[in-house]
C-alpha positions in Angstrom: -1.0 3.3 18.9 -3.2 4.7 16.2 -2.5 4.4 12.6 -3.8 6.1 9.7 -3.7 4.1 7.3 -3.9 5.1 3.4 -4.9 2.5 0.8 -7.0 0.3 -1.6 -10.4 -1.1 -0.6 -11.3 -2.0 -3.6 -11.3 -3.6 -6.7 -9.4 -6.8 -5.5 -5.8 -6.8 -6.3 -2.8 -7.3 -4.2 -2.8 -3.9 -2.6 -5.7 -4.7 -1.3 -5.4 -7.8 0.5 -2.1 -6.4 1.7 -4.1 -3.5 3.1 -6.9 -6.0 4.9 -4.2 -8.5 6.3 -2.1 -6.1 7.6 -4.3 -3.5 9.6 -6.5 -6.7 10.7 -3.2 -7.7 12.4 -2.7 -4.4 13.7 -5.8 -4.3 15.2 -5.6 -7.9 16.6 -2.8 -6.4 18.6 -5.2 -4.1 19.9 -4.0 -1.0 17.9 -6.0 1.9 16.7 -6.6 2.0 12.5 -8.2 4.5 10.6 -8.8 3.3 7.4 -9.1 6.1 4.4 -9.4 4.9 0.9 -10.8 6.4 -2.3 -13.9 5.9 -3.7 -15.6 7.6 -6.6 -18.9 9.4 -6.2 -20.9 6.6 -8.7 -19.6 4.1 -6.4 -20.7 5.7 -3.1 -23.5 3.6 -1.5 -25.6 5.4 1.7 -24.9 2.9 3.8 -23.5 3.8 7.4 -19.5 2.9 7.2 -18.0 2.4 10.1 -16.5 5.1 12.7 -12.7 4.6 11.5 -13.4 4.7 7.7 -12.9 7.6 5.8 -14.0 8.0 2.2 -11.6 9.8 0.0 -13.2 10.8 -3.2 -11.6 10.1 -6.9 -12.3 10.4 -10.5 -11.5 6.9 -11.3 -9.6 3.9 -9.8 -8.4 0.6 -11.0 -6.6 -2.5 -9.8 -3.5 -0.4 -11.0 -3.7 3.7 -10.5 -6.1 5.7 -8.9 -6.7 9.4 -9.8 -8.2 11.6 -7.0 -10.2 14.1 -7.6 -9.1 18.0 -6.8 -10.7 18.1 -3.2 -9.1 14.5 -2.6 -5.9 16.5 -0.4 -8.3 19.2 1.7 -10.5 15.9 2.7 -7.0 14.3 3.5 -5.6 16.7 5.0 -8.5 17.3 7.0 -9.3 14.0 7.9 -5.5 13.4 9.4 -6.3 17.2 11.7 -9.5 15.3 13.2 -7.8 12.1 13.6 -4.2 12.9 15.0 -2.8 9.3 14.7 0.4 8.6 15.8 1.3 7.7 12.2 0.2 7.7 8.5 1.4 4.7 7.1 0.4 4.6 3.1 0.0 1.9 1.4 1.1 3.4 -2.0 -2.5 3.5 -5.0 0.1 4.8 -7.5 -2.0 8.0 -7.3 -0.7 11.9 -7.8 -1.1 12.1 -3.8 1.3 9.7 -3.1 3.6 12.6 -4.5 1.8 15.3 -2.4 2.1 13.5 1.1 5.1 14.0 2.5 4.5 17.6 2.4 0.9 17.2 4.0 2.3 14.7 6.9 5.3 17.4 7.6 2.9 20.2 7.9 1.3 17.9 10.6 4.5 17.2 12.2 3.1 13.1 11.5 5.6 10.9 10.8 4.8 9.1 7.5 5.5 5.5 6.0 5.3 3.8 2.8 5.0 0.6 1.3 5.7 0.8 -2.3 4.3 -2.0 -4.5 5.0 -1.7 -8.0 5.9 -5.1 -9.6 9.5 -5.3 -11.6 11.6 -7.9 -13.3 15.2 -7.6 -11.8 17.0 -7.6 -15.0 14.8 -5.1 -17.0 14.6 -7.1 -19.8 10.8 -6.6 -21.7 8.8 -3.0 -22.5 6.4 -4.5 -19.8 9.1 -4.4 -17.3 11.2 -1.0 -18.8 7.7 0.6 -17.8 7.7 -0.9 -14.3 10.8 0.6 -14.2 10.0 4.0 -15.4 7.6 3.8 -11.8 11.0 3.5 -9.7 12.6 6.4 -11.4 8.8 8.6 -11.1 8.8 7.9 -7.3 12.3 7.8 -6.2 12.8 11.6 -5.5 9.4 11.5 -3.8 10.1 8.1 -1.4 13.0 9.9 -0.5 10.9 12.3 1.4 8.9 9.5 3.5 10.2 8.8 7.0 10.3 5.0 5.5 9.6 3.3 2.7 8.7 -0.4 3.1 9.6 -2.9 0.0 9.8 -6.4 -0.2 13.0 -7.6 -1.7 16.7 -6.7 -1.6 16.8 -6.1 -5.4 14.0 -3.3 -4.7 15.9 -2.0 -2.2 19.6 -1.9 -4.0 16.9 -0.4 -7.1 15.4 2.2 -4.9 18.9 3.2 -3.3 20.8 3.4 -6.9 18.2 6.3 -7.9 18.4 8.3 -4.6 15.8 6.9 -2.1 18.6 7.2 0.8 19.4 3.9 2.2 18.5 4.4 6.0 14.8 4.6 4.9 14.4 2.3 2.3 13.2 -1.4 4.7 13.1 -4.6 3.4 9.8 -6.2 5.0 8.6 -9.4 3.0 4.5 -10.0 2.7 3.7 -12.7 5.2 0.4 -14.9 5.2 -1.1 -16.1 8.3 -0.1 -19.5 8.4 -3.0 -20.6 10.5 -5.5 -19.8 8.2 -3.3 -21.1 5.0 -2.5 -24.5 5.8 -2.1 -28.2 4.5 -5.7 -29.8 4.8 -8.2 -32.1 3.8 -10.0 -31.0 0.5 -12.7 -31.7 -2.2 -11.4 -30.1 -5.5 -10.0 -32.5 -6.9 -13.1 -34.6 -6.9 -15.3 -31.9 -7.9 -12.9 -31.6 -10.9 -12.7 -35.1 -11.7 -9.2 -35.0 -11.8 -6.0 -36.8 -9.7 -3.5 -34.2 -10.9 -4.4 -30.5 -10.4 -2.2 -27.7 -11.3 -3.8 -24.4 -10.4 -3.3 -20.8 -11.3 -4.4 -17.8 -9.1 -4.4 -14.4 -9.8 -5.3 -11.4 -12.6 -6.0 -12.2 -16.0 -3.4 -9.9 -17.8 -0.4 -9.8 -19.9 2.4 -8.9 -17.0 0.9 -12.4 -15.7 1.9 -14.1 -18.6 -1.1 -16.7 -18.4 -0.5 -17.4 -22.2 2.8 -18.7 -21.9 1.3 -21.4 -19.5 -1.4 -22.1 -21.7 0.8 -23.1 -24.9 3.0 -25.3 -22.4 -0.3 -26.4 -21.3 -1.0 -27.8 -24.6 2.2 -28.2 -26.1 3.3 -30.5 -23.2 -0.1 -32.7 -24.2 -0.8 -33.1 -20.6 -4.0 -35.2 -21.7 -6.6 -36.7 -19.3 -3.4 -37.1 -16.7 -4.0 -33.7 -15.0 -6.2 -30.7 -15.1 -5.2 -26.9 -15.4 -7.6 -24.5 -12.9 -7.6 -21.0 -13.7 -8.9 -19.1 -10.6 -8.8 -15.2 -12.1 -10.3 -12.5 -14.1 -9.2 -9.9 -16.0 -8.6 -8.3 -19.0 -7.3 -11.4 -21.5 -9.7 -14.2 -19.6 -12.3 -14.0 -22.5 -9.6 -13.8 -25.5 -7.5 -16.7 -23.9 -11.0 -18.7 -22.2 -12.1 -19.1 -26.6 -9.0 -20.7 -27.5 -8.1 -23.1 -24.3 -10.9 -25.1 -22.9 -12.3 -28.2 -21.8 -10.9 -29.9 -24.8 -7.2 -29.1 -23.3 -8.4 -29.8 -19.9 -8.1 -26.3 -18.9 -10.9 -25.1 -16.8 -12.0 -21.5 -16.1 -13.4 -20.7 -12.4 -13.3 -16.8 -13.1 -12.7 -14.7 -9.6 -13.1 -16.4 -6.6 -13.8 -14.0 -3.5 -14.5 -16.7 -0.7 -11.1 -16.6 0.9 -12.3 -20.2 2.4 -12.9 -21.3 -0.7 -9.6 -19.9 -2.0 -7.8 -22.0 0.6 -10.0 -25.1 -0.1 -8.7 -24.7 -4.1 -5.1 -24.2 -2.9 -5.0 -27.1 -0.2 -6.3 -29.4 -3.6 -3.6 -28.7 -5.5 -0.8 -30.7 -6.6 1.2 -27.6 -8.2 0.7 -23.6 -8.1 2.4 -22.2 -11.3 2.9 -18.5 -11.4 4.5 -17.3 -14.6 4.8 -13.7 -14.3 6.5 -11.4 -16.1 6.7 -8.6 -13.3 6.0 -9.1 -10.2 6.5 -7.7 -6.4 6.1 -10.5 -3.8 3.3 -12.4 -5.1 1.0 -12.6 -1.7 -1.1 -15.7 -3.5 2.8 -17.8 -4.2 2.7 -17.1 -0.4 -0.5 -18.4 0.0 0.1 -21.7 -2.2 3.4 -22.4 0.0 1.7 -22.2 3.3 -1.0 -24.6 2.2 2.0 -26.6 0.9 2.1 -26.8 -2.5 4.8 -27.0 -4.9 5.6 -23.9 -6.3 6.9 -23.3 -9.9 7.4 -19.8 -10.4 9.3 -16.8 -12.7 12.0 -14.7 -10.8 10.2 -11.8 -11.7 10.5 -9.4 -8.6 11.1 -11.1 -5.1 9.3 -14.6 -6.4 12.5 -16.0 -7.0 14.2 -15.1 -3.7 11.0 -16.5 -1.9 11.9 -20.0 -3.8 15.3 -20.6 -3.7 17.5 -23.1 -2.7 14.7 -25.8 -3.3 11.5 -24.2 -1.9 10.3 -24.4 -5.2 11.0 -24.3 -9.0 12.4 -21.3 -10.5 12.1 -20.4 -13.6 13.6 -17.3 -15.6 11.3 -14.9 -17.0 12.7 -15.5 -21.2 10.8 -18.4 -22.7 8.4 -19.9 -20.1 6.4 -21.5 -22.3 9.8 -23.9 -23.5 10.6 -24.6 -19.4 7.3 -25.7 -18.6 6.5 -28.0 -21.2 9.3 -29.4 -19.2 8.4 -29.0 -16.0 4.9 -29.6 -15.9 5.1 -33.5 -17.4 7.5 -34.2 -14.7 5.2 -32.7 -12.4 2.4 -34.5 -13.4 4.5 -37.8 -13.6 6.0 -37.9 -10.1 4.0 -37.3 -7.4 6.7 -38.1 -4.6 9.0 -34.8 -6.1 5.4 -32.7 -5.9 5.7 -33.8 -2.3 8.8 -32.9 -1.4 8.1 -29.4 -2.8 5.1 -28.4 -1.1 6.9 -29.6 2.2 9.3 -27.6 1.7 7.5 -24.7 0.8 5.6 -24.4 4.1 8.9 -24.9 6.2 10.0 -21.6 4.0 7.2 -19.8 5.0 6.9 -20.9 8.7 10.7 -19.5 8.7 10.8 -16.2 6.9 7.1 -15.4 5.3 4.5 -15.2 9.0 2.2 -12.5 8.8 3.1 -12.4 12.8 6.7 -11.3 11.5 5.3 -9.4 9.1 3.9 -7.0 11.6 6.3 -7.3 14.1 8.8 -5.6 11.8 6.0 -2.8 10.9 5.3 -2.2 14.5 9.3 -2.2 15.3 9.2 0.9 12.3 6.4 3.0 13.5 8.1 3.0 17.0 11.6 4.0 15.8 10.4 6.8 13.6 8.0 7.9 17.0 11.3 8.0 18.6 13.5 9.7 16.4 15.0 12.7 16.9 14.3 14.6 13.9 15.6 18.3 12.3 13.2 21.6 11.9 9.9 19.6 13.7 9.6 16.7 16.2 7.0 14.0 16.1 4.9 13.7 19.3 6.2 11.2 21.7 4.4 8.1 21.6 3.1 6.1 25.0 3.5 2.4 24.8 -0.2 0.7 23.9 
């Protein structure tokens, strides 16, 4: 099967490692993937690209939106002619074309898929999450025009149906890691940080990450020379929040880490991952953290909460983190033998619902029901087994 696939290259977020796992796996299973992604003209390097990339070009693009510049839909729309996959599956960029493609992909008679990312909090309680919600209600009339639309929670999907998206299209399909890459194993961090108790962070800098909140438990839980707090991140609070927590609070900044061995190597150290979002979708590096089993303490922002229940991990609510973990971390720190237990369990959650090899198992199972559904005004071409 070929599949166009529409998304982020670049700069890092979740979208993007979404994006790389997923059509690494597709083509592991020996499947065709054209990869188009925007790129601004600064950013455009000579270098030859390989035959099954295709450079979209944009004004500007950002972990969060991307805005693509006016010839961005003829290059598309072109591109998709030349190419005549078997299906465009879009990875959504939060970009004005995600609005414009179903109409592109029915001119083409190609059926067309979506995985829609935004981050929420389920009960729509802060202005952070109100505006994640304002996302649902901008898209919704347009998802409801894909063939599919690929979330990754049942409280997405009951959000998506209550503003139109009708519920025949709307799939729950959960991130999945590989889990023989992220395992338990033998690691050095610890030692290199001088430290028997290692609590780590991973992920973006920024205020729907609510890295703050951990930082005042951090210090208001007086975790002393017990246990060390690793920040693995970057973004747009690090140097604000880096000048007032530091080595003096045992808090230690390692700024982005792009060696995914190394990433594993940090995780497989650690005694605890805390994640204490605000927002979130399902957070791919929780994932990660659980496959290398570690215990987990995490908001129930989004789908993080579903991922962790019934004693996969610590869940917290999203009002007053900063009160529950200068709980939570002392008795984290203090009993090993619970930390344990956690991270166990943690990896028996992922082995059982959260493989990237179910992952695209369910995304294959999609693209060959929409190839072989019947469909009103055009057909889609039939599709040969590969």
């Amino acid at each position: 099967m070929h599949v166009a696939w529409l998304g982020k290259k670049t700069p890092f977020c979740g979208n993007v490692t979404y994006g790389r796992e997923v059509t690494n796996a597709l083509l592991d299973r020996g499947h065709l993937v054209s990869f188009l992604h925007f790129e601004a003209a600064h950013q455009r390097r000579a270098e030859q690209r390989p035959q099954a990339e295709i450079v979209l070009p944009c004004l500007y693009k950002s972990q969060i939106y991307t805005l693509p510049s006016f010839e961005s839909r003829k290059v598309l729309t072109r591109s998709l002619q030349e190419l005549t996959p078997d299906v465009v599956h879009a990875s959504l960029t939060l970009s004005p074309l995600d609005f414009q493609l179903p109409e592109i992909c029915q001119a083409l008679n190609l059926p067309l898929i979506a995985t829609f990312h935004p981050a929420f909090d389920r009960k729509v309680r802060t202005l952070k999450s109100s505006t994640q919600y304002f996302a649902y209600q901008l898209y919704a009339p347009f998802l409801a025009r894909y063939d599919r639309v690929i979330i990754f929670s049942q409280a997405q999907r009951e959000l998506l149906i209550r503003l139109g998206v009708p519920p025949e299209k709307v799939v729950v399909i959960p991130n999945g890691v590989d889990v023989e890459k992220y395992t338990p194993g033998p690691a050095t961090w610890k030692a290199r940080l001088e430290t028997s108790r290692l609590f780590v962070y991973m992920g973006r800098i920024s205020a729907e990450k609510n890295v703050e909140a951990l930082l005042k438990a951090w210090r208001a839980a007086r975790m002393g020379d017990r246990a060390k707090l690793f920040i693995v991140g970057d973004g747009p609070l690090r140097s604000l929040l880096e000048q007032n927590y530091g080595i003096t609070d045992n808090v230690l900044w390692h700024g982005f880490e792009g060696n995914e061995t190394r990433r594993i190597e940090i995780l497989r150290s650690a005694d605890v991952f805390v994640l204490p979002s605000l927002v979130e979708g399902l957070s791919l590096a929780l994932l990660e953290a659980m496959a290398c089993g570690v215990a987990c303490l995490a908001t129930d922002a989004g789908a993080d909460g579903e991922v962790l229940a019934d004693g996969a991990g610590i869940v917290m609510d999203t009002q007053q983190v900063s009160n529950q973990l200068k709980t939570l971390l002392p008795l984290c720190c203090e009993h090993p033998e619970l930390t344990q237990l956690l991270g166990l369990k943690a990896r028996q959650r992922v082995l059982a619902e959260y493989t990237l090899s179910h992952n695209i198992a369910q995304i294959e199972s999609q693209y060959h029901q929409l190839l072989r559904m019947p469909t009103v005004g055009y057909s889609y071409r039939s599709w040969a087994s590969s």
